[in-house]
C-alpha positions as a Python dict, from the first residue, in 0.01 Angstrom:
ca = {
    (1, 'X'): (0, 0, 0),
    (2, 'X'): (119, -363, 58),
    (3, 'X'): (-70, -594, 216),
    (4, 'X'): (87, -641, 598),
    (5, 'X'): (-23, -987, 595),
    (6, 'X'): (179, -1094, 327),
    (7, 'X'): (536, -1218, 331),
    (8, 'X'): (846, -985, 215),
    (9, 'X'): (853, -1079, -186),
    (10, 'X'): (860, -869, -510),
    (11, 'X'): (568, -685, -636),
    (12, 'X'): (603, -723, -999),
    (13, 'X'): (310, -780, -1197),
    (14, 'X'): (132, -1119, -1255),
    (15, 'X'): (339, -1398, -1479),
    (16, 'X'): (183, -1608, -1696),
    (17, 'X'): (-56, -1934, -1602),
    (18, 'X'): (48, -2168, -1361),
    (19, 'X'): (-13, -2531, -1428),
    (20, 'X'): (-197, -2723, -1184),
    (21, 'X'): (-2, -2982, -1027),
    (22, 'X'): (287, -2722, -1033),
    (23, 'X'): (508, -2696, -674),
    (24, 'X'): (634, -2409, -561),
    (25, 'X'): (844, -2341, -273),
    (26, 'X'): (626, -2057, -45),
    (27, 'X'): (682, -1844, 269),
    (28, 'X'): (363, -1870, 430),
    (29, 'X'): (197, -1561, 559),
    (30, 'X'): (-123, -1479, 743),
    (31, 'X'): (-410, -1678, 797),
    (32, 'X'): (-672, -1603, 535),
    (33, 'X'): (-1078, -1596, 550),
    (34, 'X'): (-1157, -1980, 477),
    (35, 'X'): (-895, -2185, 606),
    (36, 'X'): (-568, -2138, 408),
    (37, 'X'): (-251, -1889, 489),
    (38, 'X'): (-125, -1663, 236),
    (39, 'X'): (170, -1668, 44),
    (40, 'X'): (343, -1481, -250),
    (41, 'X'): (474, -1617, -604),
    (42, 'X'): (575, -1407, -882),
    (43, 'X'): (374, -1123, -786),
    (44, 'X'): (53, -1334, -736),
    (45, 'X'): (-131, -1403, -393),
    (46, 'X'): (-131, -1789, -350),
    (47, 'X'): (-356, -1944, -81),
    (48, 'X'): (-244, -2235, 97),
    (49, 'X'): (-396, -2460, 308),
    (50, 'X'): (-227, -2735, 535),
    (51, 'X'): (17, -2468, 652),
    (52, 'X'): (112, -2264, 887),
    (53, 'X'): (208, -1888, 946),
    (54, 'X'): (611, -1861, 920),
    (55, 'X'): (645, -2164, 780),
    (56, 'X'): (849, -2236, 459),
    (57, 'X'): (677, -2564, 260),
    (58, 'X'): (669, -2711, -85),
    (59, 'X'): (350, -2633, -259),
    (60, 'X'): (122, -2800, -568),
    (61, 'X'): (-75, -2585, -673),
    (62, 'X'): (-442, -2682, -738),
    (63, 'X'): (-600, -2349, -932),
    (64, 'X'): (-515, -2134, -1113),
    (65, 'X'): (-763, -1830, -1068),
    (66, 'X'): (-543, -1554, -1308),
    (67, 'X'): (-511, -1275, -995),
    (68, 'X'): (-417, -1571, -710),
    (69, 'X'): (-340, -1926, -686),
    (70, 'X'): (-484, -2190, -437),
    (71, 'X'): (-262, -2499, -375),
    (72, 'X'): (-179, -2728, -57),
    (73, 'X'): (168, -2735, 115),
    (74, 'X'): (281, -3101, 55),
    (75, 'X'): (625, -3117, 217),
    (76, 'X'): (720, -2872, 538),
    (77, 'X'): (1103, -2722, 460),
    (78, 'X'): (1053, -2544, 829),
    (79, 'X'): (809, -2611, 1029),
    (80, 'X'): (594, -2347, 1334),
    (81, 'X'): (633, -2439, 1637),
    (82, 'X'): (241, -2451, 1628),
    (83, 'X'): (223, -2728, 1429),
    (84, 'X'): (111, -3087, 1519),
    (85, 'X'): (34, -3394, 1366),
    (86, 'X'): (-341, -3400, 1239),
    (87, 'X'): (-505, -3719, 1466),
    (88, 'X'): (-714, -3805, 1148),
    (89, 'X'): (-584, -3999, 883),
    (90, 'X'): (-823, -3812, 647),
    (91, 'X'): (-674, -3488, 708),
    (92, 'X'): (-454, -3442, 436),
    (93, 'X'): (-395, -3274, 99),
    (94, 'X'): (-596, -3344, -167),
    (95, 'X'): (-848, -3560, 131),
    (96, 'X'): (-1097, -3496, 324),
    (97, 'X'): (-1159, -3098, 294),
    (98, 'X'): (-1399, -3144, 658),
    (99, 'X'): (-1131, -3017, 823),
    (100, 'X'): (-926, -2694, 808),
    (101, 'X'): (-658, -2678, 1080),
    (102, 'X'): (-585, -3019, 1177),
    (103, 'X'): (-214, -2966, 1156),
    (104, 'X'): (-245, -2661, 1450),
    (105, 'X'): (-270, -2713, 1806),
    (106, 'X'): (-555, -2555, 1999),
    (107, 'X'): (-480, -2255, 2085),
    (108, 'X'): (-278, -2151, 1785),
    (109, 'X'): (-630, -2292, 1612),
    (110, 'X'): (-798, -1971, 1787),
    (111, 'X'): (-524, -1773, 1755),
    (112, 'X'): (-571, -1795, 1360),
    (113, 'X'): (-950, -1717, 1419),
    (114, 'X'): (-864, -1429, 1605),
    (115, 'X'): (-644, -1264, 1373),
    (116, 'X'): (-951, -1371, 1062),
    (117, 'X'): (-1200, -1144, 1231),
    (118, 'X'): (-972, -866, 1343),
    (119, 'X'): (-856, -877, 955),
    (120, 'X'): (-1216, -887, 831),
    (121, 'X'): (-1355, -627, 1048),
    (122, 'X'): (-1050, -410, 915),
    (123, 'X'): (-1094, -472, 559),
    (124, 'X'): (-1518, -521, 549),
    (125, 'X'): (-1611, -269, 883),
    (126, 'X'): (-1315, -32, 847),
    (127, 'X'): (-1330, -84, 1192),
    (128, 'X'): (-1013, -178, 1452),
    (129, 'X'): (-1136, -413, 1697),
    (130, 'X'): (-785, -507, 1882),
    (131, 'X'): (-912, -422, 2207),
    (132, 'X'): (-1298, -562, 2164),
    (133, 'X'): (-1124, -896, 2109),
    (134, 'X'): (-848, -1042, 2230),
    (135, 'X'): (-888, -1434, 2181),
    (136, 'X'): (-1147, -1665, 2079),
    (137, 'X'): (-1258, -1826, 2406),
    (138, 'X'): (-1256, -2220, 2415),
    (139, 'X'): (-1554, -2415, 2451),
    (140, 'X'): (-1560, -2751, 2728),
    (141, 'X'): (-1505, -3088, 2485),
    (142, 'X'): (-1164, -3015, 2355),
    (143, 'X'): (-1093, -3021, 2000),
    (144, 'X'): (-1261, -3383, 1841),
    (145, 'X'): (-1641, -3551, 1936),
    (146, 'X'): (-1813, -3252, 1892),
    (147, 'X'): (-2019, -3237, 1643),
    (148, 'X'): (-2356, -3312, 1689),
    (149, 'X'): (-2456, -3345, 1349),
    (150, 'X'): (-2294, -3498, 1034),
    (151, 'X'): (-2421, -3509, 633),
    (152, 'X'): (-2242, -3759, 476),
    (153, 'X'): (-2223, -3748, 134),
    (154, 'X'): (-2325, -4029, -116),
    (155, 'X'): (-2157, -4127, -461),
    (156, 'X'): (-2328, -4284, -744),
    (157, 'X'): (-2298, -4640, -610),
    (158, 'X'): (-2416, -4547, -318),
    (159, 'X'): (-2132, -4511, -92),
    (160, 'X'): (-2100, -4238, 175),
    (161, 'X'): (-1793, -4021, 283),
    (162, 'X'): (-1714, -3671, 303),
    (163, 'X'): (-1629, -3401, 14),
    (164, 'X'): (-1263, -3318, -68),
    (165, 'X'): (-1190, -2952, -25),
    (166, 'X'): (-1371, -2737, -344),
    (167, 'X'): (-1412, -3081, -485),
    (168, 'X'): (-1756, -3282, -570),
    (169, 'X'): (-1535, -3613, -551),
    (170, 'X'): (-1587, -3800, -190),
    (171, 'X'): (-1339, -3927, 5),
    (172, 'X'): (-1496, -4259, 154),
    (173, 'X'): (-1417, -4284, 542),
    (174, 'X'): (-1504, -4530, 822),
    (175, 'X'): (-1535, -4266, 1089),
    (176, 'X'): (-1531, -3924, 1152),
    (177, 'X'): (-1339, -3792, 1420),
    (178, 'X'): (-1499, -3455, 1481),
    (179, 'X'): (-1827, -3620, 1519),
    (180, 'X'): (-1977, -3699, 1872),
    (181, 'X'): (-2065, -4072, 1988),
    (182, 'X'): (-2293, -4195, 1701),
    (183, 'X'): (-2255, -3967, 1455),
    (184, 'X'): (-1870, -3998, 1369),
    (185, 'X'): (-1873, -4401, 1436),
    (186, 'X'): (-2252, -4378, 1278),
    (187, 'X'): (-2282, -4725, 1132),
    (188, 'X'): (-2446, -4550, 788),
    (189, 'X'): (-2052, -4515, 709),
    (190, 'X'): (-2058, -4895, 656),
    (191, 'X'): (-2389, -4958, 461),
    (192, 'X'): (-2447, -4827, 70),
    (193, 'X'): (-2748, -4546, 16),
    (194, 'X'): (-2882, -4594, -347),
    (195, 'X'): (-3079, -4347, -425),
    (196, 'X'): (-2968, -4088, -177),
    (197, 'X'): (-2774, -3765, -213),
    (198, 'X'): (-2645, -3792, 137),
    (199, 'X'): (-2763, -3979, 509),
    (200, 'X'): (-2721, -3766, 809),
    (201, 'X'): (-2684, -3872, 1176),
    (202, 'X'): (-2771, -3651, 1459),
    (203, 'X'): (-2787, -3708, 1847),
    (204, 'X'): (-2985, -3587, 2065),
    (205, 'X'): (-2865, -3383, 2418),
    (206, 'X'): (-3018, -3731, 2540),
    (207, 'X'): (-2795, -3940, 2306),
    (208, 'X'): (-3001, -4112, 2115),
    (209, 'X'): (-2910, -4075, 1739),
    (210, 'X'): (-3159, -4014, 1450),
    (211, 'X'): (-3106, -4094, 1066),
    (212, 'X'): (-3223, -3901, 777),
    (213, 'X'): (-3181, -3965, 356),
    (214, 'X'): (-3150, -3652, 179),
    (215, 'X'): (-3297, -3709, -168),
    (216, 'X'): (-3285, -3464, -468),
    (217, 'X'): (-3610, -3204, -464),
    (218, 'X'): (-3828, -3099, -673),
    (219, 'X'): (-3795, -2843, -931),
    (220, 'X'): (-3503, -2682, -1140),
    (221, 'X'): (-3150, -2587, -1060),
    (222, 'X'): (-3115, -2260, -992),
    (223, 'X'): (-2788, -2084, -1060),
    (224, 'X'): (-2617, -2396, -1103),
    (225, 'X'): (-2761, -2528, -746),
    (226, 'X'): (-2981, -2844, -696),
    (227, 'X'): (-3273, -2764, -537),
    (228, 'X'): (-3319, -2789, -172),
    (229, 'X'): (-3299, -3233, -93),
    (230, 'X'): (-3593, -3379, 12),
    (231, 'X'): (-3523, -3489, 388),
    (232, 'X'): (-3648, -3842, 511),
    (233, 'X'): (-3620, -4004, 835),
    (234, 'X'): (-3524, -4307, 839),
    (235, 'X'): (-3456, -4413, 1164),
    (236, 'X'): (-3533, -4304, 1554),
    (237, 'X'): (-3695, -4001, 1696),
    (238, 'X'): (-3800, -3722, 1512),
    (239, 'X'): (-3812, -3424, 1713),
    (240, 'X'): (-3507, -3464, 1858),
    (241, 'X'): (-3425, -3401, 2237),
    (242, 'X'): (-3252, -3040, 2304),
    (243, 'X'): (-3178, -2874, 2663),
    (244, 'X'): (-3086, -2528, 2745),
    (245, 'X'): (-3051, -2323, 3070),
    (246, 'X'): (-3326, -2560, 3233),
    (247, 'X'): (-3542, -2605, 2929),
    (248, 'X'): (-3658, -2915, 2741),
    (249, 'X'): (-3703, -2819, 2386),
    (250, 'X'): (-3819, -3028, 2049),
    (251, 'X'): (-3603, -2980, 1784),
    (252, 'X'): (-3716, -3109, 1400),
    (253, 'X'): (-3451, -3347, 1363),
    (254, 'X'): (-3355, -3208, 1055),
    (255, 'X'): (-3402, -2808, 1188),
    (256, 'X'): (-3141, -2615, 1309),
    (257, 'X'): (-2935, -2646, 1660),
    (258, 'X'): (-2576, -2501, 1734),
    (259, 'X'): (-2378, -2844, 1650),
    (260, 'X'): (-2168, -2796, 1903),
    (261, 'X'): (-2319, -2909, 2241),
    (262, 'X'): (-2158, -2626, 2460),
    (263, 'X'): (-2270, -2348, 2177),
    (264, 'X'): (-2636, -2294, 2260),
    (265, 'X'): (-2566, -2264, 2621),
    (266, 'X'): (-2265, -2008, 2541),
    (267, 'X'): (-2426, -1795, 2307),
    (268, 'X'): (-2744, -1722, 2498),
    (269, 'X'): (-2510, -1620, 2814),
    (270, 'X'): (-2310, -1380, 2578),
    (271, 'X'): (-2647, -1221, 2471),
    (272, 'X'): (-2790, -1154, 2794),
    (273, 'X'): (-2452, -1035, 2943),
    (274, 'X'): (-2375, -812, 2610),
    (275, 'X'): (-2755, -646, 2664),
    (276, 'X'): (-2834, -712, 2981),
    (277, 'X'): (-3245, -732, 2897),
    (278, 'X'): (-3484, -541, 3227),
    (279, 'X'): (-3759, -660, 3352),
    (280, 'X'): (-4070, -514, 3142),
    (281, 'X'): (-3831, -473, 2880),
    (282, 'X'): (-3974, -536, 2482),
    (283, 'X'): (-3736, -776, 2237),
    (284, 'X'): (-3780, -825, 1885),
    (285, 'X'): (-3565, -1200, 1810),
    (286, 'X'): (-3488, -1253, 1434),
    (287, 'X'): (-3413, -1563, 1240),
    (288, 'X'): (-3484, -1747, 1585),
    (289, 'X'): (-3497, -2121, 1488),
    (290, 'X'): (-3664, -2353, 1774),
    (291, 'X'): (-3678, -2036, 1992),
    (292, 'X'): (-3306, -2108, 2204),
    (293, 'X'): (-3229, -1733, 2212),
    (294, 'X'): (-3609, -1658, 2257),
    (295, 'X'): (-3684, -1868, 2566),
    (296, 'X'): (-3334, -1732, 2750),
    (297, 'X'): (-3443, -1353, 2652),
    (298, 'X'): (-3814, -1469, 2797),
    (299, 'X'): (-3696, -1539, 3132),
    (300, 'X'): (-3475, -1241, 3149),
    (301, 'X'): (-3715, -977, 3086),
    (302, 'X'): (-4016, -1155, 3307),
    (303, 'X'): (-4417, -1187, 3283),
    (304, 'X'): (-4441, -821, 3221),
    (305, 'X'): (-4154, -848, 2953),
    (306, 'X'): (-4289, -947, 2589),
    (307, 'X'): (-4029, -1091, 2343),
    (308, 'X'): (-4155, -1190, 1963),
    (309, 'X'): (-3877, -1444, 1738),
    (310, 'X'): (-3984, -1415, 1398),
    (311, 'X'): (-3896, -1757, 1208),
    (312, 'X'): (-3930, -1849, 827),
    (313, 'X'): (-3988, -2236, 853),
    (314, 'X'): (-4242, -2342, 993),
    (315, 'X'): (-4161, -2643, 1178),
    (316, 'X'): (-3945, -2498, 1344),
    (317, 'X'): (-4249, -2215, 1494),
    (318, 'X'): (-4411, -2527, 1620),
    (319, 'X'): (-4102, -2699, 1788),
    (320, 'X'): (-4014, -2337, 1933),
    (321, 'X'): (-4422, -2214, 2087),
    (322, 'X'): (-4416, -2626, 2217),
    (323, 'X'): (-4102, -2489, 2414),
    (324, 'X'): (-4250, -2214, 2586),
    (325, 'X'): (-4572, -2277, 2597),
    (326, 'X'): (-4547, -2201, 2964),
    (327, 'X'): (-4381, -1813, 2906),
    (328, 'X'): (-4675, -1607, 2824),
    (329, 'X'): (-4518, -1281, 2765),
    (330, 'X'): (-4306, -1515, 2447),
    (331, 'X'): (-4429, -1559, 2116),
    (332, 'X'): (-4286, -1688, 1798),
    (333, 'X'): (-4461, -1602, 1463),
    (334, 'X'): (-4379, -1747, 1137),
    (335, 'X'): (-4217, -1452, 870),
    (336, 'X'): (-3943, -1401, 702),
    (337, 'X'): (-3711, -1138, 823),
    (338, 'X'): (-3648, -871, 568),
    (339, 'X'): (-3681, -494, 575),
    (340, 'X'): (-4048, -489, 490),
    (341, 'X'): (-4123, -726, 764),
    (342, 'X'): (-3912, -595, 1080),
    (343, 'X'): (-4166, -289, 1115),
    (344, 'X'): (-4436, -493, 1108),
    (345, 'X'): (-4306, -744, 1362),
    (346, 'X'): (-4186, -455, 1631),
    (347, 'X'): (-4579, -318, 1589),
    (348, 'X'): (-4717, -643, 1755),
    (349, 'X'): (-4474, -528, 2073),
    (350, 'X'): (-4648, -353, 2352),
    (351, 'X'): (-4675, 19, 2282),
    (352, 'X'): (-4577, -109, 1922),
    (353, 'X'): (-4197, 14, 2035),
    (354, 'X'): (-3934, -213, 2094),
    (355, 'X'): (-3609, -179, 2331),
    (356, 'X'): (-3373, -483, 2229),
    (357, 'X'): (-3338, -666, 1905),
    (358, 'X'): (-3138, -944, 1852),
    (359, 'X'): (-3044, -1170, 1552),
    (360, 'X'): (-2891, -1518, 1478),
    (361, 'X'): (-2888, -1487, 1047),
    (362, 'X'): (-2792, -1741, 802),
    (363, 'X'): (-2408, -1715, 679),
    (364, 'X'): (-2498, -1485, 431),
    (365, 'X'): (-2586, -1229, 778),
    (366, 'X'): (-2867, -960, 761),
    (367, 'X'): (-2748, -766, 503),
    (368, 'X'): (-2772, -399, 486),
    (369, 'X'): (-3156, -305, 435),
    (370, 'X'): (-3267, -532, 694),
    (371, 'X'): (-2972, -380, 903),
    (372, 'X'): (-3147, -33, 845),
    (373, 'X'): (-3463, -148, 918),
    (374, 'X'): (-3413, -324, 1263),
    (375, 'X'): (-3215, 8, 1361),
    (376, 'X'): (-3483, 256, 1192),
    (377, 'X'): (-3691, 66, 1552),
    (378, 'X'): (-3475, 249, 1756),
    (379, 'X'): (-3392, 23, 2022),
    (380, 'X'): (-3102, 94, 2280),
    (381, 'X'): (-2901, -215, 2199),
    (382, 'X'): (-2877, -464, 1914),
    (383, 'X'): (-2708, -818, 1962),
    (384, 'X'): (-2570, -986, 1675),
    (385, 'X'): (-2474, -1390, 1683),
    (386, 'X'): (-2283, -1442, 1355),
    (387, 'X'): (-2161, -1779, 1201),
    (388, 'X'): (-1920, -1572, 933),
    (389, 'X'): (-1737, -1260, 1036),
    (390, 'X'): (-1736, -1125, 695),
    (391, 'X'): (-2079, -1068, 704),
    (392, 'X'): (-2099, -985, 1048),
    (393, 'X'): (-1853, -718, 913),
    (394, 'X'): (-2031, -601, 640),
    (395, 'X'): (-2350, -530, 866),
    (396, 'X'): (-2171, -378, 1117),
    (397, 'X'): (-2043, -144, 871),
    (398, 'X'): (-2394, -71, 770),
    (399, 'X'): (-2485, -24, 1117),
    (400, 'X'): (-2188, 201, 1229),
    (401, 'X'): (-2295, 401, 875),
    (402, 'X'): (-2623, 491, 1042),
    (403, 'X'): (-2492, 614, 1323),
    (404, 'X'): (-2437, 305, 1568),
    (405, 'X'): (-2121, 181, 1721),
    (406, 'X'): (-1993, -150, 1823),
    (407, 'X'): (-1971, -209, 2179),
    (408, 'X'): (-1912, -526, 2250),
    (409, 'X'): (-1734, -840, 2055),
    (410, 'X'): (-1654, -1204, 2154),
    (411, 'X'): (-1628, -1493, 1936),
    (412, 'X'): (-1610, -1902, 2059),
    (413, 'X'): (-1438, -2187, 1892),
    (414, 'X'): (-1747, -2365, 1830),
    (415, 'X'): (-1614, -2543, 1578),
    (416, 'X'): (-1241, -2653, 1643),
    (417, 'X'): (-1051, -2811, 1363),
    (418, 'X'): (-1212, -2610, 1117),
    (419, 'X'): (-1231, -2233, 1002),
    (420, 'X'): (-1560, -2167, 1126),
    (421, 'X'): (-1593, -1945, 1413),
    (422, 'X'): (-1907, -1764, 1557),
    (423, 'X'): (-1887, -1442, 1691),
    (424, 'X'): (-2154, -1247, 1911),
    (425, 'X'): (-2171, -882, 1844),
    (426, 'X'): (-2360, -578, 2051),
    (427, 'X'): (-2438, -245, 1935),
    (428, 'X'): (-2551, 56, 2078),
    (429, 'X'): (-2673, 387, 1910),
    (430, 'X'): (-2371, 667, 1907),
    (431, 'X'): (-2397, 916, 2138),
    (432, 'X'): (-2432, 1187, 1903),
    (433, 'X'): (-2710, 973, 1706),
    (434, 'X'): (-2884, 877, 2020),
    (435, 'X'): (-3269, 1002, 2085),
}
């Protein structure tokens, strides 16, 4: 069956190579997974980035991958009525690759994210989820100064900038416009960092800014990756200041925080309305960071409640029990979260049963045998907070395989400009599976 994302074309077989550096005149299609639209040429997919759905643009192409092409639309023929003129000067073909959507105004931005995650839970989950969501709701800010956090890249003289799209080469820049008050205008964009793989700037929720050099680590590549950089700071506080829903808490200031400073806030009120924790109630919080989603699940379920986050790195255990030191019936305990490790982490609950679980994974989500796992606890809901709805996808798939259903799904712009989106997921057991 044809795809129904792609434009009206022939469907003859694959021609021969393509060179790069090739244009091609393209009817754009769909949005795609990543940040391009798709288009047809000669029987091949082609995914193009700077355009727009409808549109009709000249194309170089800039890979050649045998089944599909990638390439960027240089010239607009005819334009959506969507598009806009990208604010940064940066945002262009062959540029800075930050950036995804530039050329879209906001809400055709998370209109495109919309139809992404209804696609992906179609392909990935098998799953129609038209009427769970409808839009990806806007967060306060508007669409530039958001980001919190910002690694700059460093060349071999030293100077920083920002990658090109699927590029290693750096495209040198004297601000950033996505990032917040000293972090896009960080003055590290005007000094040279010998010696350094990147420098990163973050701000606090108190606004003062924090430096760190990012240095290659120890040890071997692996699979054609560095290994992890070795993170300095270099300049101001270190943790850093975070708030949520009332509560200070000390963030490592190279740890993780939602960038965006209307995400934390956000995501913890979609939890608690998607599950809607009771009193007394038992909660099992994977992947949980500096404890955000821990502390908000705390309160909700009260001093005869009990909640456990289970958190790999260790600094981040320390920032997240200095949090809550004053919640008694929270606890955060250092482990990684796979399948061998969720039963043991629900036994330290109360009755060693647990009624809610909720998880905030890495991009690469849960995956299906930790899925099982957290399920195999039985609780009556599961939430989900997912930074790629691919993966949220695939895990939902593995849920709804053993016997679960999705209840609930909204997703927020957290990052506008770009392709990113989060999404926040419940499930419940199916009625049939249920007891």
């Amino acid at each position: 069956m044809a795809d129904p994302r792609l434009p009206a074309g022939p469907a003859a077989g694959p021609a021969g190579p393509v060179p790069v550096g090739a244009q091609l005149e393209l009817t754009i299609g769909a949005p795609a997974h990543g940040g391009s639209c798709i288009a047809r040429h000669e029987g091949r997919v082609v995914f193009v980035r700077h355009a727009l759905p409808g549109e009709r643009v000249r194309a170089r192409v800039t890979r050649d991958r045998g089944a599909y092409l990638f390439a960027d639309a240089v010239e607009v023929l005819d334009a959506s009525p969507d598009r806009v003129e990208p604010p940064c000067p940066y945002a262009r073909p062959g540029r800075c690759g930050g950036c995804d959507w530039q050329h879209a105004s906001g809400p055709a931005q998370r209109a495109l994210k919309a139809e992404v995650i209804r696609d992906q839970f179609r392909r990935i989950a098998r799953l129609d989820v038209a009427d769970l969501l409808d839009e990806v709701r806007e967060l306060p800010g508007g669409l530039l100064g958001w980001r919190t956090r910002n690694v700059y890249a460093v060349d071999a003289d030293g100077r920083p900038g920002l990658h090109r799209h699927a590029s290693h080469e750096i495209e040198h820049v004297d601000r950033c416009l996505l990032g917040a008050p000293g972090v896009g205008d960080s003055p590290v964009l005007a000094q040279t960092w010998r010696g350094y793989t990147g420098v990163e700037a973050v701000v606090g929720d108190d606004g003062v800014t924090t430096i760190l050099g990012h240095r290659p680590g120890p040890g071997r590549q692996a699979r054609g990756r560095r290994p992890p950089d070795r993170v300095d700071v270099l300049d101001g506080p270190d943790p850093v200041h975070r708030h949520l829903h009332g509560r200070d808490f000390p963030v490592a200031a190279a740890g993780f925080w939602q960038v965006h400073p209307a995400a934390a806030p956000a995501f913890a009120d979609a939890v608690r309305a998607g599950l809607a924790p009771r009193p007394g109630e038992r909660v099992l919080d994977l992947f949980a960071g500096a404890g955000a989603l821990t502390g908000a699940l705390a309160e909700a379920v009260g001093a005869d409640g009990w909640v456990c986050g289970a958190e790999a790195d260790r600094r981040a255990v320390a920032d997240a029990a200095a949090a809550l030191v004053d919640l008694p019936q929270a606890e955060v305990v250092r482990s990684r979260v796979t399948p061998e490790t969720v039963a043991a982490l629900a036994a330290r609950a109360p009755g060693g049963t647990v009624d809610l679980v909720v998880l905030d994974p890495p991009r690469a989500g849960a995956g299906a045998a930790t899925m099982r796992s957290l399920l195999a606890l039985a609780p009556r809901a599961v939430g989900y907070v997912a930074c790629d709805p691919a993966a949220l996808a695939r895990d939902v798939r593995a849920a709804v395989d053993a016997g679960w259903q999705l209840l609930s799904l909204s997703a927020f712009d957290a990052f506008p400009m770009t392709a990113h989106v989060e999404c926040v997921a419940v499930l419940g057991p199916r009625s049939d599976h249920a007891g």
